[in-house]
SEBA-144075 format. One record per atom (N, C-alpha, C): atom name; x, y, z; residue number from 1; residue in one letter. Coordinates in nm, 4 decimals, padded with zeros to 6 digits. Last residue first. Example, Ala and Ser with C-alpha at 12.3 -4.5 7.8 and 13.67 -1.06 7.14 Angstrom:
! SEBA-144075
site:N&X:01.2850&Y:-00.2250&Z:00.7080&pos:2&code:S
site:CA&X:01.3670&Y:-00.1060&Z:00.7140&pos:2&code:S
site:C&X:01.2900&Y:00.0030&Z:00.7870&pos:2&code:S
site:N&X:01.3190&Y:-00.5690&Z:00.7800&pos:1&code:A
site:CA&X:01.2300&Y:-00.4500&Z:00.7800&pos:1&code:A
site:C&X:01.3200&Y:-00.3300&Z:00.7800&pos:1&code:A
END
This chain:
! SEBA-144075
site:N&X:-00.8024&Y:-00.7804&Z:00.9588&pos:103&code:X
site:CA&X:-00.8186&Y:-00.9206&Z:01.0802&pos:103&code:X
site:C&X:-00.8312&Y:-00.8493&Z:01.2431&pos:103&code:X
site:N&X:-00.9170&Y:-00.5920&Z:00.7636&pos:102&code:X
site:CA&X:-00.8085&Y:-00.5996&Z:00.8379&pos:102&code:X
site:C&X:-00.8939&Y:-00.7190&Z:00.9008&pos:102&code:X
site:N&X:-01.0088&Y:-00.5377&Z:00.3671&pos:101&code:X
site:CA&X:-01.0170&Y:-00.6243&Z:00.5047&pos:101&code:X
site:C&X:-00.8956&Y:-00.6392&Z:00.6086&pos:101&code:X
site:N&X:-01.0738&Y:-00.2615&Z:00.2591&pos:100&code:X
site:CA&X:-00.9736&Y:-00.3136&Z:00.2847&pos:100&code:X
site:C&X:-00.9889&Y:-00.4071&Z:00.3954&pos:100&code:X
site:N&X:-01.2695&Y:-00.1109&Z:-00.0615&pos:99&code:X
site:CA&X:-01.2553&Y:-00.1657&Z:00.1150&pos:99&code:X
site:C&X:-01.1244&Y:-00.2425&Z:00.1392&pos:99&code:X
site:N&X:-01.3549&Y:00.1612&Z:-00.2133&pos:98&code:X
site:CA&X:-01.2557&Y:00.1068&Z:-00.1917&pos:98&code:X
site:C&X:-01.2956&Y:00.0687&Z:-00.0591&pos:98&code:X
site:N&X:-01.6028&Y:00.2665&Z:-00.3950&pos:97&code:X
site:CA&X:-01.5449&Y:00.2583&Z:-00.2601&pos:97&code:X
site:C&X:-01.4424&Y:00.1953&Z:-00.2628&pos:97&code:X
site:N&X:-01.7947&Y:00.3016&Z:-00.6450&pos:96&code:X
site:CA&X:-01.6522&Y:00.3796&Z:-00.5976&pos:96&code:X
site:C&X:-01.5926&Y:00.3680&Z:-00.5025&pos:96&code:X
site:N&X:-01.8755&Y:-00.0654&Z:-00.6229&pos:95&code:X
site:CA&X:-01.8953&Y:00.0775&Z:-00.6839&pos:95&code:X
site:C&X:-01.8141&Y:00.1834&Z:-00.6617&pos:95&code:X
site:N&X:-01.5852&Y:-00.1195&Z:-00.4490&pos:94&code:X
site:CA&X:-01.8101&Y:-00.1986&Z:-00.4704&pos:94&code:X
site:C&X:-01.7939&Y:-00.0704&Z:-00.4711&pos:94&code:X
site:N&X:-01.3074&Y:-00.3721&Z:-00.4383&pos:93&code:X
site:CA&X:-01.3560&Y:-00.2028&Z:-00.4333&pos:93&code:X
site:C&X:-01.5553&Y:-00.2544&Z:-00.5471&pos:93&code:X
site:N&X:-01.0959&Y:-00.4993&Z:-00.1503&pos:92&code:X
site:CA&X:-01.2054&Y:-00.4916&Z:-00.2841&pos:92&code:X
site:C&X:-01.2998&Y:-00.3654&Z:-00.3268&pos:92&code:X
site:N&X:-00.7923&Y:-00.6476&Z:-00.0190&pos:91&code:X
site:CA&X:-00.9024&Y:-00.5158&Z:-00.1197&pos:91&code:X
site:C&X:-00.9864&Y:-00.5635&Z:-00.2367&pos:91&code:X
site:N&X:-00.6081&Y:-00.7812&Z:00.1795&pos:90&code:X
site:CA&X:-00.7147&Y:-00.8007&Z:00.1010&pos:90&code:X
site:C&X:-00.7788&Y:-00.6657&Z:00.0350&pos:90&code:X
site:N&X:-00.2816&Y:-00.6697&Z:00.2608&pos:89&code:X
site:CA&X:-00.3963&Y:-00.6586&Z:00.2989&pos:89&code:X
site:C&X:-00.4917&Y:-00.7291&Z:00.1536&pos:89&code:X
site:N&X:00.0583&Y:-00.7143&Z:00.3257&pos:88&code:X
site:CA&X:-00.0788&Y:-00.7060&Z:00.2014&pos:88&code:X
site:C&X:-00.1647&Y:-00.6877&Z:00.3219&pos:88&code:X
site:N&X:00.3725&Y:-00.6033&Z:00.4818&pos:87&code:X
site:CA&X:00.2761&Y:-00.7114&Z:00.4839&pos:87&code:X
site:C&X:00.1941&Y:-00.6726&Z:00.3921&pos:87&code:X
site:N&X:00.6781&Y:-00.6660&Z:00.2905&pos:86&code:X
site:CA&X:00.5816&Y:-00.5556&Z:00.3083&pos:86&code:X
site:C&X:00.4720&Y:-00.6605&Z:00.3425&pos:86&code:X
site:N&X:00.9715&Y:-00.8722&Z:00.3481&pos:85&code:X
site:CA&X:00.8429&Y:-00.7945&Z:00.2535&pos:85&code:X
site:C&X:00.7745&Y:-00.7334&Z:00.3436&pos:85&code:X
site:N&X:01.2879&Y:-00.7587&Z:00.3959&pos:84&code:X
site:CA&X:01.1799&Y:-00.8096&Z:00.4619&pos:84&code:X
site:C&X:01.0329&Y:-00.7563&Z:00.4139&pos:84&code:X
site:N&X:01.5210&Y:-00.6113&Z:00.2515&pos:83&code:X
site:CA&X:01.5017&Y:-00.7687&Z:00.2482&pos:83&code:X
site:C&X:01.3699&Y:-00.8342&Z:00.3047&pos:83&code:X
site:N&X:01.5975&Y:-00.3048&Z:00.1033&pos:82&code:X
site:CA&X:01.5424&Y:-00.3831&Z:00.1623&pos:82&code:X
site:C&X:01.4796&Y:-00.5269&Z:00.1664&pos:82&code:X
site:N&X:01.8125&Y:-00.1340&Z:-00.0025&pos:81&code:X
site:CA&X:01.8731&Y:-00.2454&Z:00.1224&pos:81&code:X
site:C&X:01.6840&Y:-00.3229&Z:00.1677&pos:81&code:X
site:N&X:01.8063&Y:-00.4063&Z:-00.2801&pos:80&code:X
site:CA&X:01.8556&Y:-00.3602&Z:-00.1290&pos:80&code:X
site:C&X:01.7836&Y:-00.1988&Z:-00.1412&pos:80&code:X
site:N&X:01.4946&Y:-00.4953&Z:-00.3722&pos:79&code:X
site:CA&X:01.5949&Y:-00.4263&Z:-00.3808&pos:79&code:X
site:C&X:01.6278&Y:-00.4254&Z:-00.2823&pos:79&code:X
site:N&X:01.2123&Y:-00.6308&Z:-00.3286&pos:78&code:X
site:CA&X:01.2529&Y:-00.6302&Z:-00.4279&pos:78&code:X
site:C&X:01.4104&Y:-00.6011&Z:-00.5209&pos:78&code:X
site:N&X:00.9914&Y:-00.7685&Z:-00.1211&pos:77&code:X
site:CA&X:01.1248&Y:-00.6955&Z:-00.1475&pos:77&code:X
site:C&X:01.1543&Y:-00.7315&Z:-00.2594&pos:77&code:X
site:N&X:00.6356&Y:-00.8229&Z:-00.2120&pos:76&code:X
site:CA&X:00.7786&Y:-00.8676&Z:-00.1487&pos:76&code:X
site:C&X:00.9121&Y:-00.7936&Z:-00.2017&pos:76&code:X
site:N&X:00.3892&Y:-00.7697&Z:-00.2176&pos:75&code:X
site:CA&X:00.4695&Y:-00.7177&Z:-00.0769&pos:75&code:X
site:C&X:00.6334&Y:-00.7482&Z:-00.0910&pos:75&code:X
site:N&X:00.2162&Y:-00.7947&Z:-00.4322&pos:74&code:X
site:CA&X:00.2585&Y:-00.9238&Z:-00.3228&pos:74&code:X
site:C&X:00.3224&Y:-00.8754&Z:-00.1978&pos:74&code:X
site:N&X:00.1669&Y:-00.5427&Z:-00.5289&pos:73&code:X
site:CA&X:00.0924&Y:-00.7063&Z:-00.5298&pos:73&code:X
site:C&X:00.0905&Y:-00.7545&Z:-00.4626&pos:73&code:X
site:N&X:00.3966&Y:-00.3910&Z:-00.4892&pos:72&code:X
site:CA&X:00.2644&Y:-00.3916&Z:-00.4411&pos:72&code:X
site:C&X:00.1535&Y:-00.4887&Z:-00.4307&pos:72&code:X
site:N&X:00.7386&Y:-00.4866&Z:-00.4480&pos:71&code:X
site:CA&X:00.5817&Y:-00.5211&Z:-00.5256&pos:71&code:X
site:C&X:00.4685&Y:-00.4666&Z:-00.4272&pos:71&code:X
site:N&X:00.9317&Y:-00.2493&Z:-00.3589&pos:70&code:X
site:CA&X:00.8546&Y:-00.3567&Z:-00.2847&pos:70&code:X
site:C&X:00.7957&Y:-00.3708&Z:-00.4310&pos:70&code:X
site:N&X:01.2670&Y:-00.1194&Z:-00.2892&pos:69&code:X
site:CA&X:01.1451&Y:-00.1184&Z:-00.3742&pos:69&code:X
site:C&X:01.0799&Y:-00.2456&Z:-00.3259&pos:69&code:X
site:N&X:01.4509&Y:00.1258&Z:-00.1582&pos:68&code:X
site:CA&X:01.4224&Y:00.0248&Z:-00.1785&pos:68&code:X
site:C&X:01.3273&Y:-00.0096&Z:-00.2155&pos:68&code:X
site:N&X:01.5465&Y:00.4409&Z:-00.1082&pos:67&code:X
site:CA&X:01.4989&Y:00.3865&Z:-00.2731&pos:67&code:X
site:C&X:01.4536&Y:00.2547&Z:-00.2527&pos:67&code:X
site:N&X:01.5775&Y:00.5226&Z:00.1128&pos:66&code:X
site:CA&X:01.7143&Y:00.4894&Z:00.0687&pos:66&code:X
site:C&X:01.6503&Y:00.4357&Z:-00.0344&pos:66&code:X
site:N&X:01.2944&Y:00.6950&Z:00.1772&pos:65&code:X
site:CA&X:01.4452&Y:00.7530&Z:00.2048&pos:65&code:X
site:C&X:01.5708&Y:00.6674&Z:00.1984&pos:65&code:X
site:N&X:01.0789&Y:00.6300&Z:-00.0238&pos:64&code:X
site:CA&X:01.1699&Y:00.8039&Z:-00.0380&pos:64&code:X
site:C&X:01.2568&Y:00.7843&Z:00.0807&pos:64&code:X
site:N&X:01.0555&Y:00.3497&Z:-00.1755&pos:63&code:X
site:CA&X:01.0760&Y:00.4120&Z:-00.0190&pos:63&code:X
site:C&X:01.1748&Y:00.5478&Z:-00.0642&pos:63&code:X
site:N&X:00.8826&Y:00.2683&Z:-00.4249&pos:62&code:X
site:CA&X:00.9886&Y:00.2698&Z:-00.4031&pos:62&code:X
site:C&X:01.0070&Y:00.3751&Z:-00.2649&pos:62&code:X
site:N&X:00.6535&Y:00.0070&Z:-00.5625&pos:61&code:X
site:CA&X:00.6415&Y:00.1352&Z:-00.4807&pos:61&code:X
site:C&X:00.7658&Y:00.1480&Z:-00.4250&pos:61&code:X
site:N&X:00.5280&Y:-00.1299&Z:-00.8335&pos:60&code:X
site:CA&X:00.6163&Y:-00.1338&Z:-00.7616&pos:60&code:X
site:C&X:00.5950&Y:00.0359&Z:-00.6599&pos:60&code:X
site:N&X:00.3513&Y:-00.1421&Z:-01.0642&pos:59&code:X
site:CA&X:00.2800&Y:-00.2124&Z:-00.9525&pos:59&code:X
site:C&X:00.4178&Y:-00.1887&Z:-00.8535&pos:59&code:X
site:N&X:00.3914&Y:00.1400&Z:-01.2164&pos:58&code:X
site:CA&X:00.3685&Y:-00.0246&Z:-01.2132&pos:58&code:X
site:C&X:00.2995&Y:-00.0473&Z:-01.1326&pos:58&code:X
site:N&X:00.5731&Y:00.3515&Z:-00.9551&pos:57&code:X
site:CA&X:00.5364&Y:00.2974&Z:-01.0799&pos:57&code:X
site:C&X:00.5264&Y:00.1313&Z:-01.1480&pos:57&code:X
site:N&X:00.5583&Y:00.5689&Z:-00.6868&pos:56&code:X
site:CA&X:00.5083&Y:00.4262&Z:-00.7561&pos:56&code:X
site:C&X:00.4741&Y:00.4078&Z:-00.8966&pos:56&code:X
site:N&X:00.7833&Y:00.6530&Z:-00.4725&pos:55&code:X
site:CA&X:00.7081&Y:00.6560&Z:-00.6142&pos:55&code:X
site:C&X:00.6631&Y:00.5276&Z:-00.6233&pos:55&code:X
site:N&X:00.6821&Y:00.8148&Z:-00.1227&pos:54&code:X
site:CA&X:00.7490&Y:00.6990&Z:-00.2390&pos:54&code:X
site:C&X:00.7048&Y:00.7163&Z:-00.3759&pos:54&code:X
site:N&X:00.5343&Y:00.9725&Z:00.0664&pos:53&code:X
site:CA&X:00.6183&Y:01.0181&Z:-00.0179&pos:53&code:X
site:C&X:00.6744&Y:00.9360&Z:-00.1402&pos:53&code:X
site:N&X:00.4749&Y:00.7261&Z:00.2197&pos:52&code:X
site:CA&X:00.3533&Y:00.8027&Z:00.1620&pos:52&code:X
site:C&X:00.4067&Y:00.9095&Z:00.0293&pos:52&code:X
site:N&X:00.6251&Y:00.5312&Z:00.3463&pos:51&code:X
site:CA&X:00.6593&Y:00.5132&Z:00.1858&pos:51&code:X
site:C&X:00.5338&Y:00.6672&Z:00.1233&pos:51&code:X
site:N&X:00.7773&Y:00.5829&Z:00.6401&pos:50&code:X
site:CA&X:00.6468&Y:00.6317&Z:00.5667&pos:50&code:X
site:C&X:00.6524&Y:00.6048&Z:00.4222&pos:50&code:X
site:N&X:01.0579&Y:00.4111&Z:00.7733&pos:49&code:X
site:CA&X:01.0014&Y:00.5296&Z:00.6986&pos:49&code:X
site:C&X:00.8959&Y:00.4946&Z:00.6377&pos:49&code:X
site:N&X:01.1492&Y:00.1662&Z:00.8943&pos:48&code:X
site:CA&X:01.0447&Y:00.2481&Z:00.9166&pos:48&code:X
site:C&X:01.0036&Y:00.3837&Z:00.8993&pos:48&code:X
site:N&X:01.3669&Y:00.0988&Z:00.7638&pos:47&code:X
site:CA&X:01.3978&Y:00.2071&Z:00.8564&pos:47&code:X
site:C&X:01.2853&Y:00.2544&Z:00.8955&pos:47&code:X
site:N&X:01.2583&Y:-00.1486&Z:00.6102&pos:46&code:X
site:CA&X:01.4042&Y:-00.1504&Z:00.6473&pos:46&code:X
site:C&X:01.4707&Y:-00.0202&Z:00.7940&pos:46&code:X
site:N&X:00.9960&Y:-00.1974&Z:00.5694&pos:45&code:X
site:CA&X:01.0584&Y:-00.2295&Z:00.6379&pos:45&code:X
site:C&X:01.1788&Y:-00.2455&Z:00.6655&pos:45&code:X
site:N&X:00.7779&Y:00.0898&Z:00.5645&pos:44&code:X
site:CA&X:00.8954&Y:00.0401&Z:00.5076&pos:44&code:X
site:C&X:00.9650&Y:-00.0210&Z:00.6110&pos:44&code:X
site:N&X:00.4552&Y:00.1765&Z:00.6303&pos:43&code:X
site:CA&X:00.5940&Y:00.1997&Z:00.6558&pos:43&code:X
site:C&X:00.7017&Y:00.0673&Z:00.6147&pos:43&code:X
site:N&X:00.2267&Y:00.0422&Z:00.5555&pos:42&code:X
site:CA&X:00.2305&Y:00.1985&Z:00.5145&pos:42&code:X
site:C&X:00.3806&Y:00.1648&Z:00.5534&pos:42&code:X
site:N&X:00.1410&Y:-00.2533&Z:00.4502&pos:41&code:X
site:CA&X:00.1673&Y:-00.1717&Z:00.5459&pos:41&code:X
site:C&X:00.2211&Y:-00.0314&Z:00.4975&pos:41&code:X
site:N&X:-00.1176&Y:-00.2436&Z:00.1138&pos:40&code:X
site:CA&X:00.0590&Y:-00.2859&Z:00.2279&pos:40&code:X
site:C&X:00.0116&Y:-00.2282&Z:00.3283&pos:40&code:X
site:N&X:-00.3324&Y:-00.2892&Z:-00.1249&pos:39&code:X
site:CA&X:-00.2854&Y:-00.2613&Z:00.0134&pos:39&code:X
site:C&X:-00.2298&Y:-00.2791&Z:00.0584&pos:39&code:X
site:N&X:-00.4728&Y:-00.1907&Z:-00.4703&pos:38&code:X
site:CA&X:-00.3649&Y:-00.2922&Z:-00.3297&pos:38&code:X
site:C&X:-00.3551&Y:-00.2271&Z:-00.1902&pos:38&code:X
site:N&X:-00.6601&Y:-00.1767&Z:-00.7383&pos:37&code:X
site:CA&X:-00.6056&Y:-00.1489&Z:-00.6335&pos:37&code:X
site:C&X:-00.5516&Y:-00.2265&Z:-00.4895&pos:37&code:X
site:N&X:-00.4771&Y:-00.2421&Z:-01.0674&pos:36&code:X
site:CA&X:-00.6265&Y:-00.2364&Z:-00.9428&pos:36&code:X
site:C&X:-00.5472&Y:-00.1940&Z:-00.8543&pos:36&code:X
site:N&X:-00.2969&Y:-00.2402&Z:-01.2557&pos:35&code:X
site:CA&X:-00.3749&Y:-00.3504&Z:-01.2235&pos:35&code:X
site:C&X:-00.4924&Y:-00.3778&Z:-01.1474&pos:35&code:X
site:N&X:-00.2308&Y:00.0525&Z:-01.2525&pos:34&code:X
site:CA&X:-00.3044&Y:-00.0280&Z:-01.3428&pos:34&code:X
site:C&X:-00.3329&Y:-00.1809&Z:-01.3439&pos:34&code:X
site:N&X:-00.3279&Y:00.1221&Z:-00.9065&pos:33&code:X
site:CA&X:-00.2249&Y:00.0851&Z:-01.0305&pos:33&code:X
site:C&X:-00.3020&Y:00.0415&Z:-01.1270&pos:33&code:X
site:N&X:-00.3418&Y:00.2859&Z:-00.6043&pos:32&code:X
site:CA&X:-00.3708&Y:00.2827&Z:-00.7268&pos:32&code:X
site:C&X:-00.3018&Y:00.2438&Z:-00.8609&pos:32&code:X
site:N&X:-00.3228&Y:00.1473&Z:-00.2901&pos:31&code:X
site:CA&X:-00.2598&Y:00.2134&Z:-00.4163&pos:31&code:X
site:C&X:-00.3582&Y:00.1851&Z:-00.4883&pos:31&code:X
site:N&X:-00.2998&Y:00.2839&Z:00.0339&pos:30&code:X
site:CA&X:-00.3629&Y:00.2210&Z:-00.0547&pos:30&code:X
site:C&X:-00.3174&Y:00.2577&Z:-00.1725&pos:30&code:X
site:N&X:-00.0931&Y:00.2236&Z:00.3199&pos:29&code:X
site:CA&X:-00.0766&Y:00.2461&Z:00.2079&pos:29&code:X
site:C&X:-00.1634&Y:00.1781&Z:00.1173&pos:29&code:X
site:N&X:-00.1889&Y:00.2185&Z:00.7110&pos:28&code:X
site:CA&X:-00.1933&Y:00.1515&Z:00.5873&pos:28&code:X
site:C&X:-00.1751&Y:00.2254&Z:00.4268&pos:28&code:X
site:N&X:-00.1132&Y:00.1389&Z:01.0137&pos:27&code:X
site:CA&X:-00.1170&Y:00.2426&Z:00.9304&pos:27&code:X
site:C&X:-00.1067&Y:00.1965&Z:00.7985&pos:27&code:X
site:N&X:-00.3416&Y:-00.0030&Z:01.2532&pos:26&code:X
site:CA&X:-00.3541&Y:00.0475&Z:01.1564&pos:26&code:X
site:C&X:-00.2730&Y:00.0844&Z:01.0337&pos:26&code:X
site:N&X:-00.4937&Y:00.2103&Z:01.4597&pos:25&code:X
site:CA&X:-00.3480&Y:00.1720&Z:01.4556&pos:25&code:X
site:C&X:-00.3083&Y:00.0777&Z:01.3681&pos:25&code:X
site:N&X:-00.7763&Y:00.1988&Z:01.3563&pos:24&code:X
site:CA&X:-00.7037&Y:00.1210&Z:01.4991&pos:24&code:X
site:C&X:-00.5937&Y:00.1094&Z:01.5007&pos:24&code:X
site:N&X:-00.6394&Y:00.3218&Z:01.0696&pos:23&code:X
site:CA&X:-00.7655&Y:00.2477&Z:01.1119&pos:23&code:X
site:C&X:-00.7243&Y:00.1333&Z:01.2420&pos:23&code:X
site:N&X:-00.5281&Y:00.5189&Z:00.8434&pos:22&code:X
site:CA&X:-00.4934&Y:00.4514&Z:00.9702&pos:22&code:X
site:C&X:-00.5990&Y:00.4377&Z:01.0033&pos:22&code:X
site:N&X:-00.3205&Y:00.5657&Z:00.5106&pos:21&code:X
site:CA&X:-00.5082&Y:00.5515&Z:00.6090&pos:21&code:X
site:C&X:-00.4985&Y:00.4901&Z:00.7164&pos:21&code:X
site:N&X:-00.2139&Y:00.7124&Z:00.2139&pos:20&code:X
site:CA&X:-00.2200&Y:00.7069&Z:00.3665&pos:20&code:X
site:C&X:-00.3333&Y:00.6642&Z:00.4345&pos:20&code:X
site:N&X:-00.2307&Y:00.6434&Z:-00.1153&pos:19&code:X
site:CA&X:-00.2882&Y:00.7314&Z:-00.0031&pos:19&code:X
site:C&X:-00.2571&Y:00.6624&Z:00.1216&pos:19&code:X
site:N&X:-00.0629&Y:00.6593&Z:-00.4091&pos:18&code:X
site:CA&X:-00.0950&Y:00.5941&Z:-00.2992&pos:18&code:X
site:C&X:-00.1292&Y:00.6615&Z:-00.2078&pos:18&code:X
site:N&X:-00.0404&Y:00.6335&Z:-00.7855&pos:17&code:X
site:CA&X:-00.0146&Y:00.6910&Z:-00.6713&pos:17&code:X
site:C&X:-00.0699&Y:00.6016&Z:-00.5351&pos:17&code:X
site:N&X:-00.1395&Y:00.5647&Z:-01.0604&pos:16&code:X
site:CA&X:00.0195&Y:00.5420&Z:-01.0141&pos:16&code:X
site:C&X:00.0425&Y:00.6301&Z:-00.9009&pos:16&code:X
site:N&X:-00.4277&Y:00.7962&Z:-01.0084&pos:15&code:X
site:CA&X:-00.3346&Y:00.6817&Z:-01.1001&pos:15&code:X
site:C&X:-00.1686&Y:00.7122&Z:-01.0385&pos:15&code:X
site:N&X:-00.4801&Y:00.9178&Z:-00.6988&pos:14&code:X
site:CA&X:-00.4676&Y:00.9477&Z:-00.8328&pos:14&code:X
site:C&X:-00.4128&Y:00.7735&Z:-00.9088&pos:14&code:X
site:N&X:-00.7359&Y:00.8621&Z:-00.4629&pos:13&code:X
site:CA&X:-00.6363&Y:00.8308&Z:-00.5508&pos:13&code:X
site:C&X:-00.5877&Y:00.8153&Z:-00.6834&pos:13&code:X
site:N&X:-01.0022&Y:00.8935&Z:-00.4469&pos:12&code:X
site:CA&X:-00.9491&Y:00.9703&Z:-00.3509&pos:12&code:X
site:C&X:-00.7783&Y:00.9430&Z:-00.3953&pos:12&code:X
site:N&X:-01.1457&Y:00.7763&Z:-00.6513&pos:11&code:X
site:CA&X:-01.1137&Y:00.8915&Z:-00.7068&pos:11&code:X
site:C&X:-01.0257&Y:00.9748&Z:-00.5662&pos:11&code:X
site:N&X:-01.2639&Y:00.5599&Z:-00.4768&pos:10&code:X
site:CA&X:-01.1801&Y:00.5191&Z:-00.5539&pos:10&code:X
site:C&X:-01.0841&Y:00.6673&Z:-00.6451&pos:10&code:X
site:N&X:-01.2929&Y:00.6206&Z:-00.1252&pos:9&code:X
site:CA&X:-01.3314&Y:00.6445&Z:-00.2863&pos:9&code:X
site:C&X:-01.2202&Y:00.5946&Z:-00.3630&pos:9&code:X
site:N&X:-01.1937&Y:00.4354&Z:00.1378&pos:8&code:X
site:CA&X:-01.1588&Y:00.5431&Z:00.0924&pos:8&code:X
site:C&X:-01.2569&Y:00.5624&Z:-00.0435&pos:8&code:X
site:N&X:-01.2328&Y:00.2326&Z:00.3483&pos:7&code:X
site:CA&X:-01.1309&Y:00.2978&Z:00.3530&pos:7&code:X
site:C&X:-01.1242&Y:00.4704&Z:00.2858&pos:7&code:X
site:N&X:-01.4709&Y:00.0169&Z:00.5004&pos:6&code:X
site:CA&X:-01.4557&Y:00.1336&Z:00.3920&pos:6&code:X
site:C&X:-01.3766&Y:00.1908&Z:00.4101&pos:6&code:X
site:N&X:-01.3239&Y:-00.3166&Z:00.5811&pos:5&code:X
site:CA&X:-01.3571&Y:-00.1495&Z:00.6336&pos:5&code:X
site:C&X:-01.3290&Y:-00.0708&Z:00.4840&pos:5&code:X
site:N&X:-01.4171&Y:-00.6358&Z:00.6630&pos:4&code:X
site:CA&X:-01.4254&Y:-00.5277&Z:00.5594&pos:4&code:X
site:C&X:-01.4383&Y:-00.3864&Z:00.6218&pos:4&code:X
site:N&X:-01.2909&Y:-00.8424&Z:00.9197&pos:3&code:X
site:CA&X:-01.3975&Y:-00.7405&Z:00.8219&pos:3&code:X
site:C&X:-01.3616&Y:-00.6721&Z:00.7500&pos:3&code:X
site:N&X:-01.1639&Y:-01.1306&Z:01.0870&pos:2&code:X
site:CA&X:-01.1372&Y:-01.0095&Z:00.9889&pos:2&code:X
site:C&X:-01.2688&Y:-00.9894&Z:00.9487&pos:2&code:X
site:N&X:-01.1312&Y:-01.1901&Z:01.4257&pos:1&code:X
site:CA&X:-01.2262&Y:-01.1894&Z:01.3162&pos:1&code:X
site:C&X:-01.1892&Y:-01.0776&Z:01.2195&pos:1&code:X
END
């Protein structure tokens, strides 16, 4: 059964940035973009590095340790070396909250 979990404030993230959040194991990357806000898996699927360090500009989020780039939108690879998208999450944000439905 998926639910809605309060994750975070909406001001707990700067513009063109992303916060860290683990919830039952869990580990999840929330962003902030000018399109709204998104949700991936937190770690990169090429070396399982932490993207928490990554840049994000746009809607794209790039892995601080060989540059590969994802859509945040959608998850999907974008650059070598990485080939295997990023899983999403659902988000909706009610008044300053930010929620993130896990299954």
């Amino acid at each position: 059964m998926s639910q809605w979990i309060d994750a975070c404030a909406t001001t707990d993230i700067d513009d063109e940035d992303l916060i860290a959040w683990e919830h039952h194991g869990h580990r999840i990357a929330i962003y902030n973009t000018e399109k709204g806000f998104f949700a991936t898996d937190l770690m990169c699927t090429h070396e399982e590095e932490s993207m928490e360090e990554g840049l994000v500009i746009d809607c794209v989020i790039e892995c601080p340790l060989h540059g590969g780039r994802f859509d945040i939108c959608t998850g999907k690879a974008l650059s070598a070396p990485v080939y295997e998208d990023l899983k999403t999450y659902p988000v909706k944000v009610e008044g300053n909250r930010v929620f993130v439905r896990l299954a």
